[in-house]
C-alpha positions in Angstrom: 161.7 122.7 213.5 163.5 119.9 212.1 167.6 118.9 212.7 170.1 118.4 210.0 173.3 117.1 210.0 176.1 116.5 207.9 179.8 115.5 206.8 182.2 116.7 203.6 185.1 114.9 203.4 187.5 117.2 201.8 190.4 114.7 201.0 187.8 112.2 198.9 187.8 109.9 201.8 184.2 107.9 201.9 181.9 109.5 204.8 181.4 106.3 207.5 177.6 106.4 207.9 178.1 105.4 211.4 179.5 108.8 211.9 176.7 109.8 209.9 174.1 108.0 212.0 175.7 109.6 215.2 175.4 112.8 214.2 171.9 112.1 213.3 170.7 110.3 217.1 172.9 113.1 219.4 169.8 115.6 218.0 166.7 112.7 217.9 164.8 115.5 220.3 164.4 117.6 216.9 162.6 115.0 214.8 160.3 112.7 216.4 158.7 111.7 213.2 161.8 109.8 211.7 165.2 110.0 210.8 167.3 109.5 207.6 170.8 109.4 205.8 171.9 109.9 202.5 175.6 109.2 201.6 177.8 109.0 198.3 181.7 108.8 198.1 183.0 112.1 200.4 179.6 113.6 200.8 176.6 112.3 203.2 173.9 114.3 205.0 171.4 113.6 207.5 168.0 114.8 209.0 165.4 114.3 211.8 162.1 115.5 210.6 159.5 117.2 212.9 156.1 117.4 210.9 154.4 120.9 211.3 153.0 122.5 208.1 150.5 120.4 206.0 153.5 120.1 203.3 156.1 118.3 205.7 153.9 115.4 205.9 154.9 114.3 202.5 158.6 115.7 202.8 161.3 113.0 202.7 165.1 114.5 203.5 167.5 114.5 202.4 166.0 114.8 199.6 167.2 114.1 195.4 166.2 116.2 192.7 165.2 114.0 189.7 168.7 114.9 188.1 170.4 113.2 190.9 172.8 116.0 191.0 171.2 118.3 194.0 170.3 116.9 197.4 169.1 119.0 199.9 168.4 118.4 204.0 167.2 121.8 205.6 165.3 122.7 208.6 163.2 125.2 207.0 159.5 127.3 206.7 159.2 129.4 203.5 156.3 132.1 203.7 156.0 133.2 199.9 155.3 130.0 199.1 153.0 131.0 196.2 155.6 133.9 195.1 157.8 131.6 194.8 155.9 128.5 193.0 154.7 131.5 190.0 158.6 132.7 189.9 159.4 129.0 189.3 156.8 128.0 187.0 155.7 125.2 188.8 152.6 123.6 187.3 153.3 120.0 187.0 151.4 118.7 190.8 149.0 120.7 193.3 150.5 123.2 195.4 149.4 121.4 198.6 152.0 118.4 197.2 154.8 120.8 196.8 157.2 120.7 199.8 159.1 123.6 201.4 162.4 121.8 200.5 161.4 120.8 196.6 160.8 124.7 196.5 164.6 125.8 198.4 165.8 123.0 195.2 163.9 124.3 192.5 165.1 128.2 193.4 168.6 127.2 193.8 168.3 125.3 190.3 167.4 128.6 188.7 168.9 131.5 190.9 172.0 129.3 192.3 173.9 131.3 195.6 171.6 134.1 195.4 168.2 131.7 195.9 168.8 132.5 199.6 167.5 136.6 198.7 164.5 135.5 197.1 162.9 133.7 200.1 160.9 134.5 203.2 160.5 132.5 206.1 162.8 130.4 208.9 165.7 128.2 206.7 169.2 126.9 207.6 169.3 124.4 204.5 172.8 122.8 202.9 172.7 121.7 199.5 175.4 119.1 197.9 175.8 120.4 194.2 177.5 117.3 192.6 178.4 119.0 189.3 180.8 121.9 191.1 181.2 119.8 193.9 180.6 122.2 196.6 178.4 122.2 199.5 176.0 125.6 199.7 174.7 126.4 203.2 172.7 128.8 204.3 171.0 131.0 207.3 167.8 132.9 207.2 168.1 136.5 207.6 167.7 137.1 211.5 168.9 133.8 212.7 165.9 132.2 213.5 166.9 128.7 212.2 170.3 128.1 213.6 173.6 126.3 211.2 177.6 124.9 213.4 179.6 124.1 211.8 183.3 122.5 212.0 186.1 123.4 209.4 189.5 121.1 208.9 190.8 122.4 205.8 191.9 120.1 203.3 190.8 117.0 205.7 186.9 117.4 207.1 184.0 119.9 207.4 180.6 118.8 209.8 177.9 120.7 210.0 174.7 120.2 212.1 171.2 122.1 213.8 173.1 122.2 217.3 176.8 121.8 218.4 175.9 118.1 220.7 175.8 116.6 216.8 179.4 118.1 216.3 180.1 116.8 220.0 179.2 113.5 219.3 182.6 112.9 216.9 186.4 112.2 218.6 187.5 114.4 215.8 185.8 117.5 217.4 187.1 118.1 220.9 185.5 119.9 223.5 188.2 123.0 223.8 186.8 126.2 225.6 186.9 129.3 223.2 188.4 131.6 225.9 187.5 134.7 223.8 183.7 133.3 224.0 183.8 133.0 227.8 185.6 136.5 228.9 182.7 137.8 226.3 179.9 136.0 228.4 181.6 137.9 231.5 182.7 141.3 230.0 180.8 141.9 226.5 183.5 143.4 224.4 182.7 141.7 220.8 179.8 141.6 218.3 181.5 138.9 216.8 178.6 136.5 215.8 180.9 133.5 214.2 181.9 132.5 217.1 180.8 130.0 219.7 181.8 128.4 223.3 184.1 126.1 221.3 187.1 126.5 219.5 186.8 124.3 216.5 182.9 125.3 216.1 181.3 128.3 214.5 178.0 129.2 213.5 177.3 130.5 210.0 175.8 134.3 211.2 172.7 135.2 210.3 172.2 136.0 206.7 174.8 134.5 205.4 175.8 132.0 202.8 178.6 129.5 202.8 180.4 127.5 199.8 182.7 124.7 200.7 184.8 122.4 198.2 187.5 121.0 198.4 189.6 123.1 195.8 188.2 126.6 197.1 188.3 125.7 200.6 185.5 128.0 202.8 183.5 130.3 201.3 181.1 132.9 203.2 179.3 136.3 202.5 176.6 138.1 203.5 173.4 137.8 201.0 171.4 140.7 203.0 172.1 143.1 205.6 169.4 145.4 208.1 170.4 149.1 206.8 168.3 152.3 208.2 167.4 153.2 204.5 164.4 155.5 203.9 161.7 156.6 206.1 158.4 156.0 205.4 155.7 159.3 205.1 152.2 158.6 204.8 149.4 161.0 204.9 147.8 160.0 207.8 148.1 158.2 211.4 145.5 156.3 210.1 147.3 155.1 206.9 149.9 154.2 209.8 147.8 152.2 211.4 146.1 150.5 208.6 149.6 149.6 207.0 150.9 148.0 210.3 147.4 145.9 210.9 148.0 144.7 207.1 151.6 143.9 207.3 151.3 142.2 211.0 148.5 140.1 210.3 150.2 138.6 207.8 152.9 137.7 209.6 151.3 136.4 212.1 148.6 134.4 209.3 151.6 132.7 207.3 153.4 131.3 211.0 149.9 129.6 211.7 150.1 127.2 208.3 149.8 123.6 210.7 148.5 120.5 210.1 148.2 120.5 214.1 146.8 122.7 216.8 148.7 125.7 217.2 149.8 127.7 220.4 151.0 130.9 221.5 152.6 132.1 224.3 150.4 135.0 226.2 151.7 136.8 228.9 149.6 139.7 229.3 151.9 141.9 227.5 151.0 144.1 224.3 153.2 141.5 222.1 152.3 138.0 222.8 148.6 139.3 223.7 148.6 141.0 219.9 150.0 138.0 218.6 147.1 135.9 220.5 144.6 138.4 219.4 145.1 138.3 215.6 145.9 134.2 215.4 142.4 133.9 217.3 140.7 135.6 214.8 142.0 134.1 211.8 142.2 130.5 213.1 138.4 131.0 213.7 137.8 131.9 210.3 138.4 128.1 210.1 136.6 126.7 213.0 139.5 125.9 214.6 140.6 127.4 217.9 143.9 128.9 219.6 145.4 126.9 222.6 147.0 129.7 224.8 150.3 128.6 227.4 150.7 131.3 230.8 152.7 131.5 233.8 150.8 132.6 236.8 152.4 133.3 240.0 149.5 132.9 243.4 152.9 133.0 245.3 154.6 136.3 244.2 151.1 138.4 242.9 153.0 141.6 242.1 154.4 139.4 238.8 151.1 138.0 238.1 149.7 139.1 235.0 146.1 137.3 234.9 144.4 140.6 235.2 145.8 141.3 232.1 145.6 137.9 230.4 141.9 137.1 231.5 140.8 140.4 229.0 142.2 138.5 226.0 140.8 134.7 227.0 137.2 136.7 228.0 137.0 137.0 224.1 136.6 133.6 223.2 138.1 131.7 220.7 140.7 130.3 222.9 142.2 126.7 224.9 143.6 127.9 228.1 146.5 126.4 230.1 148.1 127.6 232.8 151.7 126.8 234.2 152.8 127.5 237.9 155.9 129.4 237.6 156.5 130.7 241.1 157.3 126.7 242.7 160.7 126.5 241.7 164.2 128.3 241.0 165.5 129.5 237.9 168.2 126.6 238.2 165.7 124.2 240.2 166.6 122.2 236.4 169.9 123.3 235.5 171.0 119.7 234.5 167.9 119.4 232.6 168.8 123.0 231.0 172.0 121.8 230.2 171.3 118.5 228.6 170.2 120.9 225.7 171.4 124.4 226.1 175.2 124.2 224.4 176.6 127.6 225.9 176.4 129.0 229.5 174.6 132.0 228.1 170.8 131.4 229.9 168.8 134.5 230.3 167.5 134.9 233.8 163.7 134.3 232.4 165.3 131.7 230.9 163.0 128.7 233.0 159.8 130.4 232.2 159.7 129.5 228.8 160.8 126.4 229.5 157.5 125.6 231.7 155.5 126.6 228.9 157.2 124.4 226.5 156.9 121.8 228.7 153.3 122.1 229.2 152.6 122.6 225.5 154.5 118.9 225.0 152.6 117.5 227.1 149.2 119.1 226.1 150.4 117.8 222.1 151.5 120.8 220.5 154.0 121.1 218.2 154.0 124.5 217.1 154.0 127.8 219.6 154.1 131.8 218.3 156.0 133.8 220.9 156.2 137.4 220.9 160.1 137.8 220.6 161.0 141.1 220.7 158.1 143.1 219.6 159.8 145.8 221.9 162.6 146.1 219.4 160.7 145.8 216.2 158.0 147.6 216.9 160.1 149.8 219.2 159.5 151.8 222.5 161.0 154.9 220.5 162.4 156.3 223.6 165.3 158.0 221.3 163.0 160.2 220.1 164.0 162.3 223.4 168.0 162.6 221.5 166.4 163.5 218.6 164.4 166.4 219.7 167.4 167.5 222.0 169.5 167.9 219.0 166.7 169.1 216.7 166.3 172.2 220.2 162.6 171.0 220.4 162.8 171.5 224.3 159.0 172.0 224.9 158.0 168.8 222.6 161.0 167.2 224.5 159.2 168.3 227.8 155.5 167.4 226.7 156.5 164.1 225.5 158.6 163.4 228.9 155.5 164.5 231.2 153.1 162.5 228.8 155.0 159.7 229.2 155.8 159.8 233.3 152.0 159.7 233.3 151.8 156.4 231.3 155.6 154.5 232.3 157.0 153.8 235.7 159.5 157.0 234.9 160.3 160.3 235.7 160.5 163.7 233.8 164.4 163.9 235.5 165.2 160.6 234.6 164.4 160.9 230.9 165.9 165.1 231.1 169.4 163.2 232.2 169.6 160.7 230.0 169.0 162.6 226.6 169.3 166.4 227.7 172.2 166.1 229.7 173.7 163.2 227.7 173.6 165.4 224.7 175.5 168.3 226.3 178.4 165.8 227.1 178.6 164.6 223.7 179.2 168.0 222.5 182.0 168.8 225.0 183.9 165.1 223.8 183.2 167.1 220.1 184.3 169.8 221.4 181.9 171.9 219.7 181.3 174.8 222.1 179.4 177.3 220.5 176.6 174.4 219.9 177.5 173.7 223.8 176.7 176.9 224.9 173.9 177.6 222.8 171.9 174.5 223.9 173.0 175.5 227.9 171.4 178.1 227.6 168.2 176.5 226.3 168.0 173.6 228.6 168.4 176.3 231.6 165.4 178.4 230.0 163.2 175.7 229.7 164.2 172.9 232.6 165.1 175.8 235.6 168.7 174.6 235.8 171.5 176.7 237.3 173.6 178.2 234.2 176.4 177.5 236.2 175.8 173.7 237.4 175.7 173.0 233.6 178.7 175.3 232.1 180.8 173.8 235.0 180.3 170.3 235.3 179.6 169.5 232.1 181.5 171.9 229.9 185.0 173.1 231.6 185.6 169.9 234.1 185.6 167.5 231.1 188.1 169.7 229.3 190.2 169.7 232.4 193.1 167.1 232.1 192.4 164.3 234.7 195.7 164.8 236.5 195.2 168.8 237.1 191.9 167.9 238.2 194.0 165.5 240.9 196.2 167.9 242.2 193.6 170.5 242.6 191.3 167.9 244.9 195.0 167.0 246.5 194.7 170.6 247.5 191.9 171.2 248.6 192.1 168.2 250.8 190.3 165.3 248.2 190.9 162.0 249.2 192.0 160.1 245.9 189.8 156.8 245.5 191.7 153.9 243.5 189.2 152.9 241.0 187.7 149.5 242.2 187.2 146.1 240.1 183.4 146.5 239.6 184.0 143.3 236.9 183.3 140.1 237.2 186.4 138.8 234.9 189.8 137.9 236.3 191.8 140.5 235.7 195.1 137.8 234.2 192.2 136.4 232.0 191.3 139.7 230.6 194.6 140.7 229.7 195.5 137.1 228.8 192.5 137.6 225.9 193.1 141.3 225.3 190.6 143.4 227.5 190.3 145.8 229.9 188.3 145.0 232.9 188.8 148.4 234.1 186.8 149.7 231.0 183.2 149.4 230.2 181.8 146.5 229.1 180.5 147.0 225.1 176.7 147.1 226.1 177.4 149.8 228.8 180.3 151.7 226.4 178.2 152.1 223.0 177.9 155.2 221.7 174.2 156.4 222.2 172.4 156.5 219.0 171.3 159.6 217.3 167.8 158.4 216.3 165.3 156.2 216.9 165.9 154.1 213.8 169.6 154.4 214.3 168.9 152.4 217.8 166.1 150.3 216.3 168.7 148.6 213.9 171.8 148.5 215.7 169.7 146.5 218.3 168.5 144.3 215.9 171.9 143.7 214.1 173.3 142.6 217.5 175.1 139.6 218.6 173.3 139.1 221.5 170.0 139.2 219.5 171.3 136.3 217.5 172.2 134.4 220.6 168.7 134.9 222.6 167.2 133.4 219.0 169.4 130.6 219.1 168.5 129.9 222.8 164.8 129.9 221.7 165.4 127.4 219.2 167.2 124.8 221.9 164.6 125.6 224.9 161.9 124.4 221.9 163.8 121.7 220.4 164.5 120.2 223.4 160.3 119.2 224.2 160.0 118.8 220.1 158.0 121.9 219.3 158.7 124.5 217.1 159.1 128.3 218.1 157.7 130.8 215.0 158.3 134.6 215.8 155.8 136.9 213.7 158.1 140.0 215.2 160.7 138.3 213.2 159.6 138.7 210.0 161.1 140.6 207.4 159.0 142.5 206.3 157.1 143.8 209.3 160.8 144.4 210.7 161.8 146.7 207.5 158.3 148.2 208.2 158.8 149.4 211.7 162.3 150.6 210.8 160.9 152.5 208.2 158.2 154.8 210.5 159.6 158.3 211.7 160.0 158.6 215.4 156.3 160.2 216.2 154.7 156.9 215.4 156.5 155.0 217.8 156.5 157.7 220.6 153.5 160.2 220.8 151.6 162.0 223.4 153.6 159.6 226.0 152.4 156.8 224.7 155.3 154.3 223.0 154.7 151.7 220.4 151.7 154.1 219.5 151.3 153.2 216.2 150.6 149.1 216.8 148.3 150.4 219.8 146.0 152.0 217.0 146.9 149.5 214.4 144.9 146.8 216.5 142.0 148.7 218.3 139.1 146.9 218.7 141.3 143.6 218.3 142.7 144.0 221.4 140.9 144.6 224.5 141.9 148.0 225.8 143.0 146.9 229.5 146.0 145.3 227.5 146.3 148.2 224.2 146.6 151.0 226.6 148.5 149.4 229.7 151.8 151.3 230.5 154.7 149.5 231.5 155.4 145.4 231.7 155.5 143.9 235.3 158.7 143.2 237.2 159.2 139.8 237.1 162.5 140.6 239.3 160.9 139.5 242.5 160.3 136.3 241.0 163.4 135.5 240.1 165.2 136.6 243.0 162.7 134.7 245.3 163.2 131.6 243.0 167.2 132.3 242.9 167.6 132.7 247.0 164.9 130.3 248.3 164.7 127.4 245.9 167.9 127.4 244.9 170.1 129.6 247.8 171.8 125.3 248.0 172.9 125.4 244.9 174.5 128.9 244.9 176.1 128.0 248.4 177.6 124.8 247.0 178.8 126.5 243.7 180.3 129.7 245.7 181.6 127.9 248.3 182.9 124.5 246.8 183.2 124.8 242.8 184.3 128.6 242.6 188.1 126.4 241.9 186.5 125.5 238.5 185.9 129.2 237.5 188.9 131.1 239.2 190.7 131.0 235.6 187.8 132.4 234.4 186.3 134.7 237.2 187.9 137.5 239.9 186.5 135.2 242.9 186.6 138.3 245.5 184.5 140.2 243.2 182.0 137.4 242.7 181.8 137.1 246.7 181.5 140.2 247.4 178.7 140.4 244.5 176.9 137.5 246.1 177.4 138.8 249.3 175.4 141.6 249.0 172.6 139.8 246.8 172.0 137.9 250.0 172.0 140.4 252.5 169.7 142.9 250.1 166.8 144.2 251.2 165.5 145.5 247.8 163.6 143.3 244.9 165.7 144.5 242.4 169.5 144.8 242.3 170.9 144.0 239.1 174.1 144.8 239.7 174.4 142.0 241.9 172.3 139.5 240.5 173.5 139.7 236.9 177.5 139.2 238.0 176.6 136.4 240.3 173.9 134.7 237.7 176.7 134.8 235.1 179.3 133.1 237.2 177.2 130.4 238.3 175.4 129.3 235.1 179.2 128.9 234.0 180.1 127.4 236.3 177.3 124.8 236.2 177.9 124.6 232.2 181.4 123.7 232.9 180.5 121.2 235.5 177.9 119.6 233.7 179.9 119.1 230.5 183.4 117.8 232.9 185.5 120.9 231.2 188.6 121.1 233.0 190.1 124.0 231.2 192.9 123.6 233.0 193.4 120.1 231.4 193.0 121.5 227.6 
């Protein structure tokens, strides 16, 4: 985890390296190891270098190629480092001397705008081609590494690691992207350009970008996440082999240091597979895995020792432990906010936070996490829609009592969310033959009344909405006027274009047809880009550097590739990474059901460490979000989170937790939107 930085003037004016050199300090949290400019005519870029891999101790960016015709800064990791060095023919120094960025050079020297599909690893890199005068930037393929930038065209374009760089110049003002803000309240757009601001952008994931100033703005996609072909092997056991093969070496390429390395461990199958597999090949070189965990003595239903103790019980590993039940979840927030650019913070957003903390403080500089490994690896729950439309009702109903044995969930749950679901989609189709044929099944095989399901799901929904009216007029319905359940202000809604009376876009998607169908479309997400891009700030901001082996490529096309039956079998989900790593991991963790609730933690944190700060910004600074925010719903919202008696209600915590980490944003960075 490095920063870069950078200015292209587009009307030949000469860069002024004190703009330069404030770009440059506004992100000195990403490179403690030094800083540096290079600058010529309308073209200078900047970098602050964090040393991780045993090849970053000789790097020097930006950096010249011999011609004097390339110069390159990048924040950047590149895994097939050896692929790459035989594709390139380099044989004139050691491969331990060769540099991530000489290698990024030396494949855009011989595969120009395409170099970007022949690497692997974590990049956002810009290089200044001085014979087509253009500027080439690019983004890794999920994001990991994140690229702002700032377009004038014909006058300026700024690019940097994080939008504070951008921030730091009077020619970038701080104006609220309204379409940004009513999507942090109402999702409605997978729109992954866009940011908080309106004059800055990131460059999605993926993607490349060209920029000169006599063809303007360039940008394309280099790869995209397709479906593509499934994988058949002979045997389970094949399965398993393959994913052990292809996971330890993502895990094995994130772990090249020339200092300690750390990992997250929770307890969970992800972080504690990622722990598992790092021990054991870190040991192959004497050298030992320093692991980072919350505990909670305060709130023991979220504490996860009896989980985590398993994996330390097998040596090999530096324990440290972080108290994460002794504050709120916004105890910090103007520490959050001195880093975090957008309001967006997940609710376990000051977990990770502790840990980072900790791992600063203990010397790390490089942490694994296990990101995701629910999506890549995948839960497989869609397998249910699949055999509902395949009419494999008893597999449907072995897999859905298999699995209420192993998950906090019921048979009835899972029967109305894919049986029942299905049956609905067919009426909107309005294919009623397949209607009634599967009726009739899912009354053979579930007990269901023939007539509940022909009724309510198969002639009401076909019944216009205003007969349906008149007949419960007559027979003596009282008609309910829909309520506001969202959190936006209705004016602001329409003032953007949405309807506040419709379902937001991650309650209104239309359900998936597979597994790998769901798989994908969750990883080709917006929100999955901006939960990346928060990892990268919550790291950069105590120096370290976050590496994600469920974010690699290859593992990722991998899991994508396996039919449904190796992610969901005999109730058990992930299945196939549960047999990929027996006798790696201990089997208290391999065959544990569900994750704990953390929701009691949060909530605790949220109304007794921090119940001040909710009053003040309810009570006092609601005036900041009114624009923004329908202020009865909110009260009411945060009304009943503070009179519930439950752990868990979501739909009052998440409204409320949205409004007031915008309204805290907006405090902390004085936006008066008002004023714009």
């Amino acid at each position: 985890m490095s920063g870069i930085v950078g200015i292209y003037n587009l009307n030949s004016q000469p860069v002024e390296q004190q703009k330069l050199a404030l770009m440059v300090d506004a992100i000195a949290h990403r490179g403690p190891d030094g800083s540096d400019v290079w600058c010529s005519g309308s073209i200078g870029l900047g970098h602050q270098m964090l040393w991780s891999t045993p090849e970053s101790l000789l790097e020097k960016l930006p950096l010249v190629d011999c011609s004097g015709e390339l110069v390159i800064t990048a924040d950047i990791r590149i895994d097939n480092r050896e692929e790459l060095i035989s594709a390139l023919s380099i044989d004139n120094c050691p491969v331990e001397k060769i540099t991530d960025s000489q290698l990024v050079l030396a494949a855009y020297e011989k595969w120009g705008e395409q170099c970007p599909k022949k690497l692997l690893g974590d990049f956002a890199f810009v290089i200044w081609d001085q014979r087509k005068q253009t500027l080439f930037c690019a983004r890794d393929h999920f994001g990991i590494k994140p690229l702002y930038y700032c377009y004038q065209p014909g006058k300026k374009f700024y690019f940097a690691s994080e939008m504070k760089a951008l921030l730091s110049l009077p020619e970038v003002p701080k104006k609220v992207n309204e379409i940004a803000i009513a999507n942090h309240l109402h999702p409605f757009t997978e729109d992954k350009s866009i940011t908080v601001y309106k004059n800055i952008y990131r460059l999605p994931p993926a993607h490349t970008m060209t920029v000169s100033y006599t063809g303007g703005l360039i940008s394309h996609a280099y790869w995209s996440l397709e479906v593509g072909e499934e994988l058949r092997l002979n045997s389970d056991e094949e399965y398993a082999a393959a994913f052990r093969e292809v996971f330890t070496e993502a895990v094995r390429c994130r772990l090249r240091s020339a200092f300690p390395v750390s990992c997250h461990l929770s307890g969970g199958l992800d972080s504690s597979s990622i722990a598992c597999v790092a021990r054991d090949i870190l040991q192959e070189k004497n050298a030992q895995l320093h692991t980072f965990s919350n505990i909670f003595a305060d709130v023991p239903e979220c504490d996860e020792r009896q989980y985590i103790n398993p994996v330390l019980n097998q040596g090999g590993f530096i324990p440290h432990y972080v108290h994460a039940d002794q504050s709120g979840p916004l105890s910090e927030w103007q520490n959050y906010y001195q880093y975090m650019e957008e309001p967006f913070i997940g609710p376990s957003h000051f977990l990770v936070w502790g840990l980072n903390r900790a791992a600063q403080q203990a010397g790390i500089r490089i942490s694994l996490d296990g990101f995701d490994g629910d999506t890549t690896v995948s839960h497989g729950v869609t397998y249910f829609a699949e055999l509902a439309r395949q009419g494999k009702w008893e597999k449907f109903i072995q897999e859905a009592q298999s699995i209420s044995q192993h998950f906090n969930t019921s048979v009835a749950a899972i029967f109305y969310k894919y049986a029942i679901t299905y049956l609905q989609e067919l009426v909107k189709q309005k294919k009623l033959l397949t209607f009634v044929r599967t009726a009739l099944q899912i009354s053979q095989h579930f007990r269901v009344s023939r007539r509940k399901l022909f009724v309510t799901y198969g002639i009401k929904p076909l019944v216009p909405q205003y007969i349906l009216k008149i007949w419960r007029s007559l027979r003596g319905h009282k008609q309910n006027q829909p309520q506001v359940t969202s959190l936006i202000n209705p004016q602001f809604a329409k003032k953007v274009g949405i309807n506040p009376l419709t379902p937001s876009q991650e309650q209104d998607q239309n359900p998936a047809i597979t597994v790998r169908e769901e798989q994908c479309r969750t990883l080709n997400s917006a929100l999955f880009t901006t939960v990346l891009e928060l990892g990268d700030l919550c790291s950069a901001a105590f120096s370290l550097e976050s590496r994600h082996p469920f974010m690699d490529k290859r593992l990722i096309e991998f899991c994508l590739s396996l039919p449904p039956e190796q992610k969901l079998n005999q109730g058990w989900s992930r299945l196939v990474m549960r047999r990929g790593l027996e006798g790696i991991l201990p089997q208290e963790v391999q065959w544990r059901g569900g994750k704990t609730n953390m929701t009691p933690n949060f909530q605790r944190g949220l109304l007794h460490f921090d119940r001040h700060l909710l009053d003040e910004v309810i009570t006092n600074d609601a005036n900041n979000l009114q624009e923004f925010v329908d202020l009865n719903t909110l009260r009411r919202f945060y009304n009943n989170l503070i009179s519930t008696t439950e752990d868990a209600n979501d739909d009052s915590t998440i409204p409320v937790w949205k409004a007031v980490t915008l309204a805290l944003w907006l405090n902390h960075n004085q936006i008066n939107h008002k004023s714009d």
